[in-house]
C-alpha positions as a Markdown table, in Angstrom:
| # | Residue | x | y | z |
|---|---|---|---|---|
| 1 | Unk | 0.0 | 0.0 | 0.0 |
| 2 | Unk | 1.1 | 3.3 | -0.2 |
| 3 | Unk | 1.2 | 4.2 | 2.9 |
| 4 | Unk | 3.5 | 1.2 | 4.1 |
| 5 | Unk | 5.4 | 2.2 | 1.3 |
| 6 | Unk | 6.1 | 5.6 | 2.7 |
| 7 | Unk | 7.0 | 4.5 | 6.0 |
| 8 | Unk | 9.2 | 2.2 | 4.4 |
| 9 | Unk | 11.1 | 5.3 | 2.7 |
| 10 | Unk | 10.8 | 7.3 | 5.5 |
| 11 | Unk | 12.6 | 4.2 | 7.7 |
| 12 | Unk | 15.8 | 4.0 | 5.0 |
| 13 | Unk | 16.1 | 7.9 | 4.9 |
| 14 | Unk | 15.9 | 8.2 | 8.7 |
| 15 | Unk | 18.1 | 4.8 | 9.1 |
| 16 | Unk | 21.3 | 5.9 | 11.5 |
| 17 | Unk | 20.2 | 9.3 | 12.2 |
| 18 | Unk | 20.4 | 11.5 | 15.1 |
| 19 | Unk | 17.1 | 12.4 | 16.7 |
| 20 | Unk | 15.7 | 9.8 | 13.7 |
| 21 | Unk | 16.1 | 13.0 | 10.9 |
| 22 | Unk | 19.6 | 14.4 | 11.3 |
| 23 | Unk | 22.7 | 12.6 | 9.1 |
| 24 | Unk | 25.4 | 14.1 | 11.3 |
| 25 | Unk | 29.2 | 14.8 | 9.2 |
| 26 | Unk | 31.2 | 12.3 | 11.1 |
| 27 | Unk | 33.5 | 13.2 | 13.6 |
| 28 | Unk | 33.7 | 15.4 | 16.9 |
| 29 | Unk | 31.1 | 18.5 | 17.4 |
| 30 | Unk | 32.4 | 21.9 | 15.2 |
| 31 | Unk | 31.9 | 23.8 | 18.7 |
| 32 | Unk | 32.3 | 23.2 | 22.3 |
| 33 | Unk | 31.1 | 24.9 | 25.9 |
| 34 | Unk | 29.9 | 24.9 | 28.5 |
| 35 | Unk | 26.0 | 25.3 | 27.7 |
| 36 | Unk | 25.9 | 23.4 | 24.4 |
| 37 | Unk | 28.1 | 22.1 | 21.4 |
| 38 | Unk | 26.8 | 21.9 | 17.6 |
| 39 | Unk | 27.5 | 19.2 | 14.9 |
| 40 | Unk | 26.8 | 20.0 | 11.2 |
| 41 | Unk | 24.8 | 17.6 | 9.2 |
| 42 | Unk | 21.9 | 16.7 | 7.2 |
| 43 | Unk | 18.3 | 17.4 | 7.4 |
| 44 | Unk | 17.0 | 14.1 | 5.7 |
| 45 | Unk | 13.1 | 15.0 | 6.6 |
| 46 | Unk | 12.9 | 18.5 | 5.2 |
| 47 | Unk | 12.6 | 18.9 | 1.7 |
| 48 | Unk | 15.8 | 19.3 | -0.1 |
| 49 | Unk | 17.5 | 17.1 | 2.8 |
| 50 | Unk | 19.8 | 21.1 | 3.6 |
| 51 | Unk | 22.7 | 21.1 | 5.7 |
| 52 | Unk | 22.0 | 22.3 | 9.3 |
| 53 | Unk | 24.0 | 23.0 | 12.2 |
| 54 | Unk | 22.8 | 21.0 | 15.0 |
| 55 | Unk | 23.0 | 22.7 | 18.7 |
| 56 | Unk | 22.9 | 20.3 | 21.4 |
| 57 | Unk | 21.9 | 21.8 | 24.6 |
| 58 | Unk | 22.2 | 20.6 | 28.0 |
| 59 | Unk | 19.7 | 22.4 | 29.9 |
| 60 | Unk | 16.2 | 22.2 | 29.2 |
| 61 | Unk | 15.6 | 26.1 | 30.4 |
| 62 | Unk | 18.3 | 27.0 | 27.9 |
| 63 | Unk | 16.9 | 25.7 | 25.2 |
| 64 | Unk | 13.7 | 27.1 | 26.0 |
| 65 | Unk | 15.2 | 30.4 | 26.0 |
| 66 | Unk | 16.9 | 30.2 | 23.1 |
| 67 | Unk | 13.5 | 29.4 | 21.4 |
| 68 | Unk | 11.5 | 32.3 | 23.3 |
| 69 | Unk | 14.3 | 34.8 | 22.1 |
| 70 | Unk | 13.6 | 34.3 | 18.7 |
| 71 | Unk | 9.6 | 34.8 | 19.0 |
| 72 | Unk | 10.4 | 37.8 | 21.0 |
| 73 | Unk | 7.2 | 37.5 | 22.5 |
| 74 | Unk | 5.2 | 41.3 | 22.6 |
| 75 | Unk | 7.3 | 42.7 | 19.7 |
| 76 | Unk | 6.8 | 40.0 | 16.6 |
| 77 | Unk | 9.4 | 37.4 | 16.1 |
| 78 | Unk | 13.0 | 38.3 | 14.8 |
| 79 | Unk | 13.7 | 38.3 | 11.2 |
| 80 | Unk | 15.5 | 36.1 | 9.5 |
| 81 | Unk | 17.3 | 38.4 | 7.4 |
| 82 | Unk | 19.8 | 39.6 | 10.5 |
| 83 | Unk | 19.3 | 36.7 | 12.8 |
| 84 | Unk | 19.4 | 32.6 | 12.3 |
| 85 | Unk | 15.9 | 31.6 | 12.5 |
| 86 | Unk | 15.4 | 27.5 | 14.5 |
| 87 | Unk | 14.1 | 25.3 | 11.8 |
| 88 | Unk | 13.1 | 22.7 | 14.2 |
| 89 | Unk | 13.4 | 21.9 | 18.6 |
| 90 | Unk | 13.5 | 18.3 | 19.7 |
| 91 | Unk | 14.0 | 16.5 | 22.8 |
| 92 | Unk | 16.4 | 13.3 | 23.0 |
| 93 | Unk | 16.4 | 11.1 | 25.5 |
| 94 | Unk | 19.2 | 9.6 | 27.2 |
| 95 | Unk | 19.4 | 6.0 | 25.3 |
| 96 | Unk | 19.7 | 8.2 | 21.9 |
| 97 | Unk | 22.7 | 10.5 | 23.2 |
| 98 | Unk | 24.6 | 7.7 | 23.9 |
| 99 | Unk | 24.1 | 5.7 | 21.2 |
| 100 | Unk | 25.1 | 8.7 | 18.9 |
| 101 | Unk | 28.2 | 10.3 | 21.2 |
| 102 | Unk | 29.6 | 6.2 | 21.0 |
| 103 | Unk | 29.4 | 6.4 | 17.4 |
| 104 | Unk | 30.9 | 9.5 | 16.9 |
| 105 | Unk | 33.8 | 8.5 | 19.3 |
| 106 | Unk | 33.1 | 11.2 | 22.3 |
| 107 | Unk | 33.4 | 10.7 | 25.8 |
| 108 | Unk | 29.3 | 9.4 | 27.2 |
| 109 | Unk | 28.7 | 11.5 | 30.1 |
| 110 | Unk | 25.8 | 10.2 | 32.2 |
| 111 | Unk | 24.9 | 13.1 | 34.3 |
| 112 | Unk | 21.9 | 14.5 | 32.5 |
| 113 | Unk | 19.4 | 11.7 | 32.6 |
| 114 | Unk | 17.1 | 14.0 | 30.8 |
| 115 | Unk | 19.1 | 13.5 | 27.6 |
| 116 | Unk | 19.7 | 16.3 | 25.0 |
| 117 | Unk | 17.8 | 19.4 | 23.9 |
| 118 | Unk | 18.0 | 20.2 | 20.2 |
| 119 | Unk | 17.6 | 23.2 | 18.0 |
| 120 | Unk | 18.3 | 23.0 | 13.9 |
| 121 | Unk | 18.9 | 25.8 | 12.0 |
| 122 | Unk | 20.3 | 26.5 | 8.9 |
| 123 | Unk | 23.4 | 26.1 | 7.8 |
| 124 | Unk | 26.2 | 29.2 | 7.3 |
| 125 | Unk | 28.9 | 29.4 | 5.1 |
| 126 | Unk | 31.6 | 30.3 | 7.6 |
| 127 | Unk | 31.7 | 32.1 | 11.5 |
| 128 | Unk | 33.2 | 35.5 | 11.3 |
| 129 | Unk | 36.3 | 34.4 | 14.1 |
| 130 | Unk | 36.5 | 31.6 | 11.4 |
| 131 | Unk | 37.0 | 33.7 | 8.4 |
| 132 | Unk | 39.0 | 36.4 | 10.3 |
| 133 | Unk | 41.7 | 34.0 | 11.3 |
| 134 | Unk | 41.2 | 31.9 | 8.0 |
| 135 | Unk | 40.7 | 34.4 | 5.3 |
| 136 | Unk | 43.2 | 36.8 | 6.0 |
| 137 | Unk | 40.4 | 39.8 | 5.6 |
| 138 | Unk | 41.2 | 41.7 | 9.4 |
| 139 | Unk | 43.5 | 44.4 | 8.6 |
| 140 | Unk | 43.3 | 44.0 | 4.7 |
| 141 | Unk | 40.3 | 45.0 | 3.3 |
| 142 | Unk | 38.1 | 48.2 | 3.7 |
| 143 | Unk | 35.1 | 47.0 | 2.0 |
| 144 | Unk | 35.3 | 43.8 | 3.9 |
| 145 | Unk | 35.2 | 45.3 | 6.9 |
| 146 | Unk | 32.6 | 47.9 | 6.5 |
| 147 | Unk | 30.0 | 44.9 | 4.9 |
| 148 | Unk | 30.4 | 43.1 | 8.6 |
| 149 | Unk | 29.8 | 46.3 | 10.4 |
| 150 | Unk | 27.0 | 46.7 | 8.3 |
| 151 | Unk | 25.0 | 43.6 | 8.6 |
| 152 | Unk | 26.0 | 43.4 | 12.3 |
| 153 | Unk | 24.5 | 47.0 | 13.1 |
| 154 | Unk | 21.9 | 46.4 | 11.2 |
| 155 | Unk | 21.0 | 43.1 | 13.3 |
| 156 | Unk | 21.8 | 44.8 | 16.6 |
| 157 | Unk | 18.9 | 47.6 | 15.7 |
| 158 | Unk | 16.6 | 45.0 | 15.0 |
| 159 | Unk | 17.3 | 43.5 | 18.1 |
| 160 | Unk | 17.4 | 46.5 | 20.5 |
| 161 | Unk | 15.4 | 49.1 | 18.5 |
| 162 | Unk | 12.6 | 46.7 | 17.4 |
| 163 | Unk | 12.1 | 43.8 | 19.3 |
| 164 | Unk | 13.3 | 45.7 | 22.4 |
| 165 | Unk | 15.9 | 42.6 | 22.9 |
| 166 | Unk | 19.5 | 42.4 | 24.3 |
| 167 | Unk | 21.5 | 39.6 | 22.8 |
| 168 | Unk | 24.4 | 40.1 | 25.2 |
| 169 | Unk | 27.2 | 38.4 | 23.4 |
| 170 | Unk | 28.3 | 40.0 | 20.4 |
| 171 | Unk | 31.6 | 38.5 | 19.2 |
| 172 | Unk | 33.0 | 37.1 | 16.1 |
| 173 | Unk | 31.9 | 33.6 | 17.1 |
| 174 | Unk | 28.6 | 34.5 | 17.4 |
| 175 | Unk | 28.4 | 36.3 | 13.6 |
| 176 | Unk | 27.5 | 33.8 | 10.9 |
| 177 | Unk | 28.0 | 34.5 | 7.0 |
| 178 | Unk | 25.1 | 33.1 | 4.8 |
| 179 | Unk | 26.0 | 34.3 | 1.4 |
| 180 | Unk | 27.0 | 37.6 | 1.7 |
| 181 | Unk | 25.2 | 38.6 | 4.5 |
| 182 | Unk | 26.6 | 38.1 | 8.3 |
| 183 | Unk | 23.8 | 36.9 | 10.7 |
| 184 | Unk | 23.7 | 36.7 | 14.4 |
| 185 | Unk | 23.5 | 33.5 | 16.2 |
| 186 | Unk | 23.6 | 31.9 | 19.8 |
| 187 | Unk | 20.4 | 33.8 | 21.6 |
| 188 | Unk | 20.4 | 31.8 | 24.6 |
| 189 | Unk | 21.9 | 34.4 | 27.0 |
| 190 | Unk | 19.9 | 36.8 | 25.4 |
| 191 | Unk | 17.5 | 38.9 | 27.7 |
| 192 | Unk | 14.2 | 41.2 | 27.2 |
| 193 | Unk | 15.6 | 45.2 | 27.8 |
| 194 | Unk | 15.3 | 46.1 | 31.6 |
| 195 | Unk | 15.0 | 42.3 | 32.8 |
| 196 | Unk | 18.2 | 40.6 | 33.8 |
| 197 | Unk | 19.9 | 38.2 | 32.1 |
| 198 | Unk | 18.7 | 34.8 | 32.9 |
| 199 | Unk | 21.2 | 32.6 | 30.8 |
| 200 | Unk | 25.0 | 32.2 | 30.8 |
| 201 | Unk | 27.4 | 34.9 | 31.3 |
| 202 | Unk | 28.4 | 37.3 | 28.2 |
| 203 | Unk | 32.4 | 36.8 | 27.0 |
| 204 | Unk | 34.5 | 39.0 | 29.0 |
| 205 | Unk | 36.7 | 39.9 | 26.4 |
| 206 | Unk | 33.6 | 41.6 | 24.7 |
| 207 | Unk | 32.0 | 43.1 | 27.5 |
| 208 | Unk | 31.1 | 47.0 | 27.4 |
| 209 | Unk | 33.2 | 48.5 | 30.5 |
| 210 | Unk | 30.3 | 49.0 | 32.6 |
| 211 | Unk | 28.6 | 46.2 | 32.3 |
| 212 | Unk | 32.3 | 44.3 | 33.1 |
| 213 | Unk | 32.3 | 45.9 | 36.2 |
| 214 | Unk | 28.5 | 44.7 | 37.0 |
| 215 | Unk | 30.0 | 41.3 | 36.4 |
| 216 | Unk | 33.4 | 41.7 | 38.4 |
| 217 | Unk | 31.4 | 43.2 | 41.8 |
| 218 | Unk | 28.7 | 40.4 | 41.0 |
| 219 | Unk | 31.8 | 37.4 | 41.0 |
| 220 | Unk | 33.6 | 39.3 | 44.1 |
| 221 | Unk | 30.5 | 39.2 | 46.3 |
């Protein structure tokens, strides 16, 4: 029938994969920390089968963050044209993670019984602290520089001006190229402007001064 015959497809195409629709590139996660890593891969349920970067969180009340950033509840959701948008969120249990951190040769770590908590988004072309370091463009080009400054002002006013939202953690790490066009990413420390931040702790090194010293007073007692 045709329906058994589509769940047969559906069973080959899904055959292997992580969270039963993610063909993950083999090897260890593309990025590491403390609250999450990601592993680029496939998307073999959505149509085209695109690349995605997988971000495996550990905390569920990250990951629910990370989502209720990007809805920015009140003010309309945030625009894909300055920051990622999530293609899909998924829970994984704990019999899945290990089955997939085994096969891709990392260390199983047994401390979260909840298991995993997933976010897909599309795939960039390269991370700005990637294509700075790699691409020899710091220091070099003019027009290079001004186009990131651009796109990344342009995606800060959309987040403070119009959705009234603080992402927290500008860096190069945190800037994605799609194209031509440099995106920001990561929104789980992000925070509604005048709450306080709920997630992790922005980068030091890119702290404004007097928010630094919020954070040093904070750590001191």
């Amino acid at each position: 029938t045709g329906s058994s015959s589509e769940a047969a497809q559906r069973w080959a195409a899904t055959y292997g994969t992580y969270a039963g629709r993610f063909r993950l590139d083999p090897g260890r996660a593309s990025h590491f920390s403390g609250t999450s890593k990601v592993h680029h891969g496939t998307d073999v349920l959505r149509r085209g089968q695109p690349r995605v970067a997988v971000k495996v969180m550990w905390r569920r009340e990250d990951w629910l963050r990370e989502q209720a950033a990007r809805r920015s509840l009140g003010t309309g959701p945030l625009d894909p044209r300055y920051v990622v948008e999530i293609w899909d969120a998924l829970e994984v249990d704990q019999a899945e993670r290990c089955k997939r951190e085994a096969k891709h040769g990392e260390v199983v770590d047994d401390s979260n019984p909840d298991g995993e908590f997933v976010i897909s988004m599309p795939l960039g072309d390269r991370g700005l602290n990637d294509i700075i370091t790699s691409e020899h463009q710091a220091g070099r080009s003019s027009i290079f520089a001004a186009r990131v400054l651009w796109d990344v002002c342009r995606a800060v006013e959309h987040l403070h001006v119009e959705r009234s939202l603080i992402h927290a953690d500008v860096k190069p790490k945190n800037i994605c190229r799609f194209d031509t066009i440099h995106k920001m990413i990561d929104m789980d420390g992000a925070a509604r402007e005048g709450e306080a931040q709920a997630g992790r702790k922005p980068s030091p090194a890119y702290t404004p001064p007097e928010s630094s010293k919020q954070l040093f007073l904070l750590d001191c007692g």
